[in-house]
Residue frames relative to the residue before (quaternion, step in Angstrom):
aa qw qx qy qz dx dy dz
X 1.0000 0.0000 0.0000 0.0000 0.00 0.00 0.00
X 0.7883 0.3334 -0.3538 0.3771 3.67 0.84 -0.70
X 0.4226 0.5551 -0.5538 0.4545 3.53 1.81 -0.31
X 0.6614 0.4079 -0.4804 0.4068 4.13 -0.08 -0.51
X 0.4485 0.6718 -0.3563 0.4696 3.55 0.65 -1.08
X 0.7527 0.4302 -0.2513 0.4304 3.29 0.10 -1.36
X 0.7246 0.4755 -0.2051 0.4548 3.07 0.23 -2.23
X 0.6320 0.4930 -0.4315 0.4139 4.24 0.57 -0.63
X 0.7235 0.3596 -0.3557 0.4698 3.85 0.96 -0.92
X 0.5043 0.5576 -0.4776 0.4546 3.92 0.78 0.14
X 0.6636 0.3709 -0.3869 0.5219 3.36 0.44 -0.86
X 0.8662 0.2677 -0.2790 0.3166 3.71 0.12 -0.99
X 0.1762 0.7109 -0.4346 0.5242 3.27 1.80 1.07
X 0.7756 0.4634 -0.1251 0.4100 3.21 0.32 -1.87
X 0.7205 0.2831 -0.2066 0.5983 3.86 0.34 -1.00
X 0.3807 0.3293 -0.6513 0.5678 3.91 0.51 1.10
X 0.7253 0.5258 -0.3394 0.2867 3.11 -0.32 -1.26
X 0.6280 0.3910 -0.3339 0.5841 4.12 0.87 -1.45
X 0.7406 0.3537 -0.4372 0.3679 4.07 0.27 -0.63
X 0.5038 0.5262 -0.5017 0.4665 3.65 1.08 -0.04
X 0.5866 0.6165 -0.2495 0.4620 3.51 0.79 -0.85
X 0.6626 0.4578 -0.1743 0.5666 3.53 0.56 -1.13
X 0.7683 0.3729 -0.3137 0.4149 3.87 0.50 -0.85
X 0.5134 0.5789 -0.3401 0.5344 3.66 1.81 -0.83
X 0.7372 0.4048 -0.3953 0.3692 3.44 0.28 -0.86
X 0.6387 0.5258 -0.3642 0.4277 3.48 0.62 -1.47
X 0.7791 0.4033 -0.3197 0.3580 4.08 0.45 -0.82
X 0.6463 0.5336 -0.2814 0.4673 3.20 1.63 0.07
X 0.4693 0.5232 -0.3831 0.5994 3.41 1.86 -0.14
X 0.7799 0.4652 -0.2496 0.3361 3.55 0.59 -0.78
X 0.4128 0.6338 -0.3865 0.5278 3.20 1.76 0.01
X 0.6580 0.4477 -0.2790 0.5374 3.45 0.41 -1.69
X 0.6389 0.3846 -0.4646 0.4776 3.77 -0.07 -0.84
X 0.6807 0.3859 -0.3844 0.4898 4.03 -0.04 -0.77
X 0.5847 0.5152 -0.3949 0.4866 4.10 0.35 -0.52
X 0.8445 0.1554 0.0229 0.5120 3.34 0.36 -1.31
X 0.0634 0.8679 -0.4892 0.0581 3.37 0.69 0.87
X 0.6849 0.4568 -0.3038 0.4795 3.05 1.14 -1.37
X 0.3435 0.5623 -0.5867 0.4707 4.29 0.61 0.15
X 0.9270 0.1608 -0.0557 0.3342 3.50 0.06 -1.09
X 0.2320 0.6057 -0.6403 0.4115 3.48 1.17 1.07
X 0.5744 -0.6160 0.5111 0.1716 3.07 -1.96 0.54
X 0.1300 0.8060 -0.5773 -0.0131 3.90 0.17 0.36
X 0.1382 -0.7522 0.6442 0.0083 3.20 -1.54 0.31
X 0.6958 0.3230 -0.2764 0.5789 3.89 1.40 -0.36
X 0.7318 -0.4123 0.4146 0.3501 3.41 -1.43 0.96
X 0.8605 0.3178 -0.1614 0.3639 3.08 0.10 -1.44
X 0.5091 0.6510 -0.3236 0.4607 3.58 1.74 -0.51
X 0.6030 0.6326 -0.2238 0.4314 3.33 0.81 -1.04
X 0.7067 0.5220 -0.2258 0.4209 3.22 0.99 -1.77
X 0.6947 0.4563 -0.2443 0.4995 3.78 0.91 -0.93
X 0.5702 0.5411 -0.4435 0.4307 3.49 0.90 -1.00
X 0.6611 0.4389 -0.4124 0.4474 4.10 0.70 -0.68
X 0.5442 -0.6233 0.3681 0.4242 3.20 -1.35 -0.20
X 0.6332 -0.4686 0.4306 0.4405 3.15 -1.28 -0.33
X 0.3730 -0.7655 0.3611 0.3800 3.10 -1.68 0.02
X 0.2044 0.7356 -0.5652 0.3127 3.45 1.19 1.41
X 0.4105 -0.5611 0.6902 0.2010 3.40 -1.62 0.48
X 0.3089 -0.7486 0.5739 0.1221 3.58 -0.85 1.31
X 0.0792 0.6397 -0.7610 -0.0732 3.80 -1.70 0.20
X 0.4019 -0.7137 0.5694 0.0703 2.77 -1.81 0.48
X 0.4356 0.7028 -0.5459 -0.1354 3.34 -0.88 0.02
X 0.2389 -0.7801 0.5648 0.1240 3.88 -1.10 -0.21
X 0.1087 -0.7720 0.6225 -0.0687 3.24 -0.94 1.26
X 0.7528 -0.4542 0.4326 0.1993 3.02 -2.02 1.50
X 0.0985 -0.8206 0.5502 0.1190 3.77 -0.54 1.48
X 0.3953 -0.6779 0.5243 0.3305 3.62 1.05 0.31
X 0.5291 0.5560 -0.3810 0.5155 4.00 0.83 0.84
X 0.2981 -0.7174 0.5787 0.2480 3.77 -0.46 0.80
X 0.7313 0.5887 -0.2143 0.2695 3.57 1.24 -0.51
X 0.6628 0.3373 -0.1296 0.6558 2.79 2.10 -1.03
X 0.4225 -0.7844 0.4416 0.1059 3.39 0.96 -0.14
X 0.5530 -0.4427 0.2141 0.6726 3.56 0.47 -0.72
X 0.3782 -0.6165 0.6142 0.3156 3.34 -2.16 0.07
X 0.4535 -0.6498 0.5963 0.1287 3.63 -0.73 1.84
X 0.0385 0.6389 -0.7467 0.1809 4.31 -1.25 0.78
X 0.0752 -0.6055 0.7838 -0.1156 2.97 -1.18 1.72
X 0.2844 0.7401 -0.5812 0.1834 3.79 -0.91 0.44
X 0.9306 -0.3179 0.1595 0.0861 2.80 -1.51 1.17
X 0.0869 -0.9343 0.2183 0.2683 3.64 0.86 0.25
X 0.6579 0.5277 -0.3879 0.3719 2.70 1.61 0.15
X 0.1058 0.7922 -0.4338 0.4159 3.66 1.79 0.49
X 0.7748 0.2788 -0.2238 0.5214 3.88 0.95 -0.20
X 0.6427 0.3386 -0.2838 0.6259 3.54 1.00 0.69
X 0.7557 0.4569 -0.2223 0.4132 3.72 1.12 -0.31
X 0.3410 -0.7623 0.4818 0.2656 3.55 -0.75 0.50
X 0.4025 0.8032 -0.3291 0.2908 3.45 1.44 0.14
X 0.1712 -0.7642 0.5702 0.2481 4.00 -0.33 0.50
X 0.1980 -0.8217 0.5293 -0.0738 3.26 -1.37 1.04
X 0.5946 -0.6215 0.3658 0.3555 3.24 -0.93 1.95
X 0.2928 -0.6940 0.6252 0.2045 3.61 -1.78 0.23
X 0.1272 0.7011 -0.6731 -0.1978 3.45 -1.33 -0.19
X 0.5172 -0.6498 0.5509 0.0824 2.92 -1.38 1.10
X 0.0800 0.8545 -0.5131 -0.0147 4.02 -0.27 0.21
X 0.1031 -0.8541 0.5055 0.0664 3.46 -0.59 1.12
X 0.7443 -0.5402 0.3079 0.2438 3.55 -1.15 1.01
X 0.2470 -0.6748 0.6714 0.1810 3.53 -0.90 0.42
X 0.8154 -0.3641 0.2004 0.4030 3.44 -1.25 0.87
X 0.8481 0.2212 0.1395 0.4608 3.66 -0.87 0.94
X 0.7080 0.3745 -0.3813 0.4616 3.76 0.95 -0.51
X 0.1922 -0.6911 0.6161 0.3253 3.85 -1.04 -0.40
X 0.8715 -0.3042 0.1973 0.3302 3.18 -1.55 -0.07
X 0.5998 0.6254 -0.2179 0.4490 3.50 1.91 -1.05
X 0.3981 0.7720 -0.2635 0.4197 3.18 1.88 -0.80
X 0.8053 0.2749 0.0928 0.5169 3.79 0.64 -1.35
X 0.3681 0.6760 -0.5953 0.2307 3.65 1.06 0.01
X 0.8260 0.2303 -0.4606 0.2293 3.38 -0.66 -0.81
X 0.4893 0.6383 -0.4762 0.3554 3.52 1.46 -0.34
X 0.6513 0.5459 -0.2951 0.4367 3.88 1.04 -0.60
X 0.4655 0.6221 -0.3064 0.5500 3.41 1.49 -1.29
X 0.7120 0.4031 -0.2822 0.5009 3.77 0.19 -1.24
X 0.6058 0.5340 -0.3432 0.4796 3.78 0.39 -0.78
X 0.6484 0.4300 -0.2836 0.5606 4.03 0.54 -0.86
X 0.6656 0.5322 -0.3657 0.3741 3.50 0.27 -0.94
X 0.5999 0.2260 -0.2255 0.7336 3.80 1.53 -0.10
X 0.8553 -0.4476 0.2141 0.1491 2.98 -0.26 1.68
X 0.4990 0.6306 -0.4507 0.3876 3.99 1.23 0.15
X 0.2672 -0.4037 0.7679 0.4194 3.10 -2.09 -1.06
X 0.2747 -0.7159 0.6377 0.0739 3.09 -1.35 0.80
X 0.4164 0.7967 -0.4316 0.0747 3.36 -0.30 0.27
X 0.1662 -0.6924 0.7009 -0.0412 3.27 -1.16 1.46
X 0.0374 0.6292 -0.7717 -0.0847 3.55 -2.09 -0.30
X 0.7536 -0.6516 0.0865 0.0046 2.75 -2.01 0.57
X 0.0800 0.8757 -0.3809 0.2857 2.60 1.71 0.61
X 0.0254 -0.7711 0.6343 0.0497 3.62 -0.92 1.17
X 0.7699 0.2087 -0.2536 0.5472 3.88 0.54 0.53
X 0.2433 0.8845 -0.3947 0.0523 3.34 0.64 1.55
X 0.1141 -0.9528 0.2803 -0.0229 3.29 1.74 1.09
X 0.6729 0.3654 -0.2284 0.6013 3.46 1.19 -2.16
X 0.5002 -0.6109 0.5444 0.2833 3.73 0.25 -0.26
X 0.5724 0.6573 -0.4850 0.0720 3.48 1.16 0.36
X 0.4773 0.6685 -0.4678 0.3261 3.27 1.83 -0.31
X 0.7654 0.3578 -0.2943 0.4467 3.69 0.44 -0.76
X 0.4065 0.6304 -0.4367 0.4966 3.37 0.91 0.82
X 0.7665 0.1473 -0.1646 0.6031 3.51 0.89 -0.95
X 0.2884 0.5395 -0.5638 0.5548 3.63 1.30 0.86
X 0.7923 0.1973 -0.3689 0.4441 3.64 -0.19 -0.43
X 0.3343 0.6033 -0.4818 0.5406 4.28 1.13 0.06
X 0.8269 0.3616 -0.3281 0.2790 3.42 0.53 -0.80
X 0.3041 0.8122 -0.2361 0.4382 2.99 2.18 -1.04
X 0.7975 0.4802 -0.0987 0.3517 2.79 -0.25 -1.78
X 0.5281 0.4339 -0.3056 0.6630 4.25 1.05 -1.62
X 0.7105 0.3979 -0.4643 0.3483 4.16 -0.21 -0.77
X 0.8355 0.3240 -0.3449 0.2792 3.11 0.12 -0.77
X 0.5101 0.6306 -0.2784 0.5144 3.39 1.63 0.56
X 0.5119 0.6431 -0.2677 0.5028 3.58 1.78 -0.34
X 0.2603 -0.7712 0.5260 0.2464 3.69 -0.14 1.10
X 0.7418 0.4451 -0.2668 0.4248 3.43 1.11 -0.87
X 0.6379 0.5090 -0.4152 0.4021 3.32 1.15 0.42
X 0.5550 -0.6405 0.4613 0.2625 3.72 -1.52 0.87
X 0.5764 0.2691 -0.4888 0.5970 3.52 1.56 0.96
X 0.4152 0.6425 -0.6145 0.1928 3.36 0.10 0.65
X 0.7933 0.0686 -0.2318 0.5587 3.21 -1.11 1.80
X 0.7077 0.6188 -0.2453 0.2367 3.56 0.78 -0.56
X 0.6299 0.5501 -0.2036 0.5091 3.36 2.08 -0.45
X 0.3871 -0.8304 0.3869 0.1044 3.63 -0.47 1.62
X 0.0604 0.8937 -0.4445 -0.0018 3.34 0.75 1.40
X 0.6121 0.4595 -0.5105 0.3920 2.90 0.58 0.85
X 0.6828 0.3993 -0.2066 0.5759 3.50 1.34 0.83
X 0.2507 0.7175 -0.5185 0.3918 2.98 0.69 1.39
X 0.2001 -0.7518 0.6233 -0.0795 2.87 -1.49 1.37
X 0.1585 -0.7473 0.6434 0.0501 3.84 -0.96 0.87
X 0.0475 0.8133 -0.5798 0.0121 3.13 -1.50 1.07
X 0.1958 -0.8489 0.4909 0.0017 3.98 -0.19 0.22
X 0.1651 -0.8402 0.5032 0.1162 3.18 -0.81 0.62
X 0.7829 0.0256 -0.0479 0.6198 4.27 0.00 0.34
X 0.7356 0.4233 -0.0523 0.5262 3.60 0.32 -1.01
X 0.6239 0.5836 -0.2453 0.4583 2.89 0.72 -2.25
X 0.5333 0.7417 -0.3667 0.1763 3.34 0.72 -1.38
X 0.6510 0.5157 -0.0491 0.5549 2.88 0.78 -2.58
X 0.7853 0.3913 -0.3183 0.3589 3.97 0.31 -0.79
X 0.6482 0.4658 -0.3494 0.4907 3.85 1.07 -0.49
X 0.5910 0.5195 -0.3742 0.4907 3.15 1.10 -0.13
X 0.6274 0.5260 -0.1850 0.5436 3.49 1.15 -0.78
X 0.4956 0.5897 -0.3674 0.5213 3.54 1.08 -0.69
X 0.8827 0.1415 -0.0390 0.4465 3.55 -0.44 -1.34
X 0.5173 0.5139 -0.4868 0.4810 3.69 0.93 1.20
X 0.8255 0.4075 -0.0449 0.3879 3.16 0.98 -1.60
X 0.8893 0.1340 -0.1800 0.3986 2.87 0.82 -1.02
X 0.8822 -0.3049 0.1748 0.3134 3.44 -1.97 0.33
X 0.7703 0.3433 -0.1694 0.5100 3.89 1.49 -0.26
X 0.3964 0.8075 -0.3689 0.2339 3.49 1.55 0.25
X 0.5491 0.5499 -0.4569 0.4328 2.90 1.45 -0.27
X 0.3889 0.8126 -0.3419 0.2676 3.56 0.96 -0.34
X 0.8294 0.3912 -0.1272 0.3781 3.03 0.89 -1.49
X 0.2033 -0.8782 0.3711 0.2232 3.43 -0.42 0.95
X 0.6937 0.2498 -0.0429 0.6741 4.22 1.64 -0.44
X 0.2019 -0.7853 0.5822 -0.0604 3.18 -0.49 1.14
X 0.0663 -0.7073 0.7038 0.0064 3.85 -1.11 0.80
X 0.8904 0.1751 -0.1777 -0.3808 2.92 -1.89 0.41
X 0.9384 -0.0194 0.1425 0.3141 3.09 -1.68 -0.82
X 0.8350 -0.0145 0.0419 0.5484 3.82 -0.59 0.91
X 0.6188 0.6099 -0.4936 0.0384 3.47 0.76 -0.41
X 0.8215 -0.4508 0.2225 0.2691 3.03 -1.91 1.39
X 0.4380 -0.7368 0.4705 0.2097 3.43 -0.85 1.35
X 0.6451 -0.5771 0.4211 0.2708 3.77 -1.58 0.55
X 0.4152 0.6324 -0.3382 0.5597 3.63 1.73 0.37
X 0.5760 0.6170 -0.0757 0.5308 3.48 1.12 -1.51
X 0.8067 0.3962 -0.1722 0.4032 3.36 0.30 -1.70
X 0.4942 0.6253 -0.3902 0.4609 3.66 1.47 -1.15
X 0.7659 0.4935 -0.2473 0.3296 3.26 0.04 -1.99
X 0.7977 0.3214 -0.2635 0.4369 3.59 0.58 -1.00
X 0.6273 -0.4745 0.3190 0.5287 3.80 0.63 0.51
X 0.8235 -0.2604 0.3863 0.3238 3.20 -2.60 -0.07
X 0.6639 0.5712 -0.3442 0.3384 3.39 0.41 -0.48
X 0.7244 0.3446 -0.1321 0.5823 3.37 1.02 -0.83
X 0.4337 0.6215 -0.5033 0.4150 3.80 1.06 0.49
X 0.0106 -0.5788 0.8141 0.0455 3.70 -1.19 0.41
X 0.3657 -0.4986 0.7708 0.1534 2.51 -2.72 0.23
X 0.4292 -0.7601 0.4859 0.0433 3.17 -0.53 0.85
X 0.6490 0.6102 -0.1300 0.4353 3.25 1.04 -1.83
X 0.6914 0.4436 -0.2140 0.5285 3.52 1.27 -1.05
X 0.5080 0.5956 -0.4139 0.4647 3.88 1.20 -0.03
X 0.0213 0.7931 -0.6063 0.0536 3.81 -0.10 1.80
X 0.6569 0.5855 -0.3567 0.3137 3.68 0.64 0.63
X 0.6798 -0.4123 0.2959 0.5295 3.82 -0.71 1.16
X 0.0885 0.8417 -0.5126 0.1449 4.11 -0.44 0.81
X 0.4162 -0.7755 0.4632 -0.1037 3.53 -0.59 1.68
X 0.1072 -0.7630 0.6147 -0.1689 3.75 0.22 1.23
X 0.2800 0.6993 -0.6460 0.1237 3.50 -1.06 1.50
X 0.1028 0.7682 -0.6276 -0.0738 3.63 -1.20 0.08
X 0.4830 -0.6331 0.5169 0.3142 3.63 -0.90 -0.46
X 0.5362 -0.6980 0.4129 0.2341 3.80 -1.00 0.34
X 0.3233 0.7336 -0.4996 0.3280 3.31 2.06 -0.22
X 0.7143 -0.3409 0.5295 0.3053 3.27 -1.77 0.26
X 0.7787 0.4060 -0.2523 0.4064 4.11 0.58 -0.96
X 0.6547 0.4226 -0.2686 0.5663 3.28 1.46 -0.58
X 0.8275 0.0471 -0.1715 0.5326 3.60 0.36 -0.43
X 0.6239 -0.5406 0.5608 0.0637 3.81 -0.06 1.08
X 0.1338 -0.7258 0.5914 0.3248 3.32 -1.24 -0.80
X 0.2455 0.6865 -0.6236 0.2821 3.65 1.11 0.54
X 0.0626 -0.9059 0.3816 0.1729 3.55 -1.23 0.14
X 0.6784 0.0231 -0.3911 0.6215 2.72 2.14 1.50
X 0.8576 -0.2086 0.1937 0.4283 3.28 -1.57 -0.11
X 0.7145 0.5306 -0.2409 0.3871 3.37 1.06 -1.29
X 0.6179 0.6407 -0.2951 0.3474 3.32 1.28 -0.19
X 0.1011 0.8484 -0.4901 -0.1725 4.02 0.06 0.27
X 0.7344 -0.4967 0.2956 0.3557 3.25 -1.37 0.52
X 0.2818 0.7266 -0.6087 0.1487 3.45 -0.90 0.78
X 0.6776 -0.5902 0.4242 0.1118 2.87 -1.21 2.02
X 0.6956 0.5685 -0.2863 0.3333 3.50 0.48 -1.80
X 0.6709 0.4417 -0.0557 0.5930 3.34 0.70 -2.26
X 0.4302 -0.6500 0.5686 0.2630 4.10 0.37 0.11
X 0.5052 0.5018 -0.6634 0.2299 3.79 0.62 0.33
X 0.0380 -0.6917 0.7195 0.0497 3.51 -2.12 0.19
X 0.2640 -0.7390 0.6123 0.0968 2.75 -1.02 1.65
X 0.4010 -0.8421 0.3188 0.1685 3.49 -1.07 0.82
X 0.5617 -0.4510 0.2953 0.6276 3.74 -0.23 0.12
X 0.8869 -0.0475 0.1378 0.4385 3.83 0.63 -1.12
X 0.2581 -0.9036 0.3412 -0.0222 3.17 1.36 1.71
X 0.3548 -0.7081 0.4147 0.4481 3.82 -0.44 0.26
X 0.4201 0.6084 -0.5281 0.4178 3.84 1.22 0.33
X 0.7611 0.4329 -0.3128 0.3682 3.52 0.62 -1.13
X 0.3417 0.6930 -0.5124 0.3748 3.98 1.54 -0.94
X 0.8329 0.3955 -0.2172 0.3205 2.87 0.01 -2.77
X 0.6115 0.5137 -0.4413 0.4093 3.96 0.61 -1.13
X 0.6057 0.4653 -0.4460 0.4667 4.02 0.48 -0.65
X 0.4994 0.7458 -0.3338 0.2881 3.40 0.52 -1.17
X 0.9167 0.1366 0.0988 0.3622 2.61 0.21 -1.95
X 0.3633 0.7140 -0.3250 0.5026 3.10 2.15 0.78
X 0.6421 0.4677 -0.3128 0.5207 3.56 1.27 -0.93
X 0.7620 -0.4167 0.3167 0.3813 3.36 -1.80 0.91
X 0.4377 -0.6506 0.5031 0.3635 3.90 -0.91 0.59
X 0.6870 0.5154 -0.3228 0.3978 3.73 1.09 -0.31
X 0.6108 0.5324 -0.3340 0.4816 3.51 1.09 -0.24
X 0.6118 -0.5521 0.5136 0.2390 3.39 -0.72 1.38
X 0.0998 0.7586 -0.5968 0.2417 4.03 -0.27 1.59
X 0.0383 -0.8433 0.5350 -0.0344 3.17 -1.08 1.40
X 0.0633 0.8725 -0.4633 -0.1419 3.83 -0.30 0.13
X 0.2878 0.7923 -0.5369 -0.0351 3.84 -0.68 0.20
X 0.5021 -0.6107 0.5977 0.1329 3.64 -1.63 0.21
X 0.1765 -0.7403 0.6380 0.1176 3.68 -0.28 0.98
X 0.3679 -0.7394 0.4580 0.3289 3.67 -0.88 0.55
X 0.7464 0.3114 -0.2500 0.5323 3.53 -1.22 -0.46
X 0.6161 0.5268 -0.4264 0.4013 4.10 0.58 0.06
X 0.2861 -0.6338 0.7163 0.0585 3.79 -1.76 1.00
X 0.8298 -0.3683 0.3426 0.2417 2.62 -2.05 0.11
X 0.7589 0.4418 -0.1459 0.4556 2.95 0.55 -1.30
X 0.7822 0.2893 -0.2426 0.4956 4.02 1.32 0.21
X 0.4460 0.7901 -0.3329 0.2569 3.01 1.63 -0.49
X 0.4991 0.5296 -0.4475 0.5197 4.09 1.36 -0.45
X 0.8359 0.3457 -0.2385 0.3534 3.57 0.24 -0.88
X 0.6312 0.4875 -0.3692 0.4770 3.55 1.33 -0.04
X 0.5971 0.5025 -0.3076 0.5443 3.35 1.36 0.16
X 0.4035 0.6727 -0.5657 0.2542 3.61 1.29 -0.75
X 0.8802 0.1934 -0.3053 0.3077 4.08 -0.31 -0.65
X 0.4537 0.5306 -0.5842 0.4138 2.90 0.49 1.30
X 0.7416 0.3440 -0.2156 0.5341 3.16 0.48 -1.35
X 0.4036 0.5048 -0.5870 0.4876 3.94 0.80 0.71
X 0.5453 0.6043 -0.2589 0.5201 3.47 1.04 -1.49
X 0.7233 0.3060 -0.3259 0.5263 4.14 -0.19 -0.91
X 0.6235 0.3742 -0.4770 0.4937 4.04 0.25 -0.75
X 0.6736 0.3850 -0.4388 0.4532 3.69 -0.09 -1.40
X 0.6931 0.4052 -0.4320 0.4109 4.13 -0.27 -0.19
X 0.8509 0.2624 -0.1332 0.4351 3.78 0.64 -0.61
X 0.4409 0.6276 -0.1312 0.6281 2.90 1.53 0.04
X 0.9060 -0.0223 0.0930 0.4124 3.75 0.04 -1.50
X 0.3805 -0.8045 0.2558 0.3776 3.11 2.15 -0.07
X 0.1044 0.8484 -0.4685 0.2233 3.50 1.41 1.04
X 0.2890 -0.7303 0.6052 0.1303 3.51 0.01 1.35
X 0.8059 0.2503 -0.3526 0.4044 3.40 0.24 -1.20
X 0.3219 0.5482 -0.6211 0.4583 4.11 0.78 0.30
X 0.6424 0.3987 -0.5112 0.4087 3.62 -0.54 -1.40
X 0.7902 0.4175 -0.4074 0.1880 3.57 -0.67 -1.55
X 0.4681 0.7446 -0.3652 0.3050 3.85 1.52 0.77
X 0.7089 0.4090 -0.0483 0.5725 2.67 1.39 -1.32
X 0.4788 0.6655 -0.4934 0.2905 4.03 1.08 0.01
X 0.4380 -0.6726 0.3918 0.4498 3.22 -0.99 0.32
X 0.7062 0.1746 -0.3371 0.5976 3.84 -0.97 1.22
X 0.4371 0.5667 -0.5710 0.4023 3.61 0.96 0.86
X 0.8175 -0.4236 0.1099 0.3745 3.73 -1.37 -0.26
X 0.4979 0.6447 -0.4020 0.4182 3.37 1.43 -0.91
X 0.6871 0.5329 -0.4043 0.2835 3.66 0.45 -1.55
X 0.6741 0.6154 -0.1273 0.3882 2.87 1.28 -2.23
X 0.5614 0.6336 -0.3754 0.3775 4.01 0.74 -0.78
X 0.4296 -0.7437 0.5122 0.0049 3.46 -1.51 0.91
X 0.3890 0.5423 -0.3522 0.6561 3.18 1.79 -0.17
X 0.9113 0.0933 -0.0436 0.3988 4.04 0.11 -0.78
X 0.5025 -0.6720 0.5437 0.0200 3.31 -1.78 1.03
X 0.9614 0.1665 0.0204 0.2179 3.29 -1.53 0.20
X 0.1188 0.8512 -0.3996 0.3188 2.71 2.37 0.95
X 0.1075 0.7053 -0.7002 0.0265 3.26 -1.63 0.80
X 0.1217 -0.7348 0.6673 -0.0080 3.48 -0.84 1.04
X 0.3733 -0.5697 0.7208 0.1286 3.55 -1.94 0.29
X 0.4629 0.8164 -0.2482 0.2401 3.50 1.45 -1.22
X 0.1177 0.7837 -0.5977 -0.1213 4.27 0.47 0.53
């Protein structure tokens, strides 16, 4: 009786041990997959493909104390060679989706430097009004004025770019309406950002104006059930009972932004298939590398994505594209 006894706690010894095993591995596969996301984005265009890799910059890091309980610190990926060079170098700025911080989006930022930016995000987790990335660029601005700093002189403020993911969405948009440095920004991106259904419901704070956004401006979302719902306007609200669901970033709300921004400003919009909310920044990452590197670094052969009969329109991976772009 105690040799079974025995032999029963060995076995159920053992199959703890393989499901401990099984849970180590799987969270370590899912790490790599999040490191190396862009390995395992879907591409289909030449030129998609080409951004989705990295660059051929070496990345560093560093982050500094924002004296702000809200922003916490401001996160800066950039170029490593930016400390041996006398060269000044475009930014992007990248604001948080609900809840995330800056740690949230590294390697997506890590990938962004590797073509030649500053990256830089902080920790803000509700950066709707845009003021954190307002005094993100206050900070910008004191670095590149710090002799003792390794951005001194080195940060291309006159080439700054802002980008945002869900939230982020509602705040870059807010950024370069509202606040005191919007004029700053010269290319705007993004990703999922929260629809004008969304914004109503959750108060003034989270409202933007589009209409007042007069800079080159990037519309993305995914086709997942969380991003586009199946409501199929504003007028619709969510109700469980009747199966409607409004989405984080519905193709009603894309097309209404769309067609909300100035008819002269250079406006793009598209839907990756098979893609959600919750991946949709990173399944877009080589494009919207592709839109900064054109406005930003003057990448002729970027632009010839976003034209109209150029690759974005023309790609099988994506939907419901609309350009201005000749």
């Amino acid at each position: 009786m105690k040799k079974i006894m025995k032999t029963f706690l060995i076995i159920i010894l053992v199959i703890f041990v393989v499901i401990l095993l099984g849970i180590f591995a799987f969270i370590k596969i899912a790490e790599h997959r999040e490191t190396n996301y862009s390995k395992y984005t879907e591409t289909a265009g030449k030129l998609e493909k080409k951004y989705t890799e990295l660059g051929d910059r070496e990345v560093s890091y560093k982050d500094y104390d924002a004296n702000d309980d809200v922003i916490g610190k401001y996160a800066l990926w950039y170029p490593s060679e930016i400390e041996s060079k006398d060269n000044k170098y475009p930014v992007v700025i990248f604001a948080n989706g609900t809840g995330s911080t800056s740690s949230t989006y590294k390697p997506f930022l890590e990938h962004l430097s590797s073509w030649g930016f500053i990256s830089v995000g902080n920790d803000d987790k509700d950066t709707r009004t845009g003021a954190s990335l307002e005094q993100t660029i206050k900070f910008l601005i004191k670095e590149n004025e710090n002799r003792d700093s390794v951005f001194y002189q080195k940060i291309d403020l006159d080439n700054i770019g802002i980008g945002g993911h869900s939230q982020g969405g509602a705040a870059v948009f807010n950024m370069v309406v509202n606040q005191e440095h919007g004029s700053m920004i010269k290319a705007l991106y993004a990703a999922s950002a929260t629809s004008s259904y969304h914004t109503m419901v959750m108060g003034d704070q989270w409202k933007y104006d589009i209409s007042k956004v007069n800079i080159p401006t990037f519309l993305t979302a995914g086709t997942g059930q969380w991003d586009a719902g199946n409501a199929t306007s504003k007028e619709q609200a969510t109700d469980d009972k009747n199966g409607v669901v409004q989405g984080i970033a519905p193709l009603w709300s894309l097309q209404e932004n769309y067609n909300l921004l100035p008819e002269t400003t250079d406006r793009v919009v598209a839907r990756k298939k098979n893609t959600d909310h919750g991946d949709s920044y990173k399944q877009f990452d080589g494009y919207m590398t592709a839109w900064f590197m054109y406005y930003l670094q003057n990448d002729k052969e970027a632009r010839e994505i976003f034209t109209v009969g150029g690759e974005l329109p023309t790609n099988n991976l994506y939907q419901d594209v609309q350009t201005n772009i000749k």
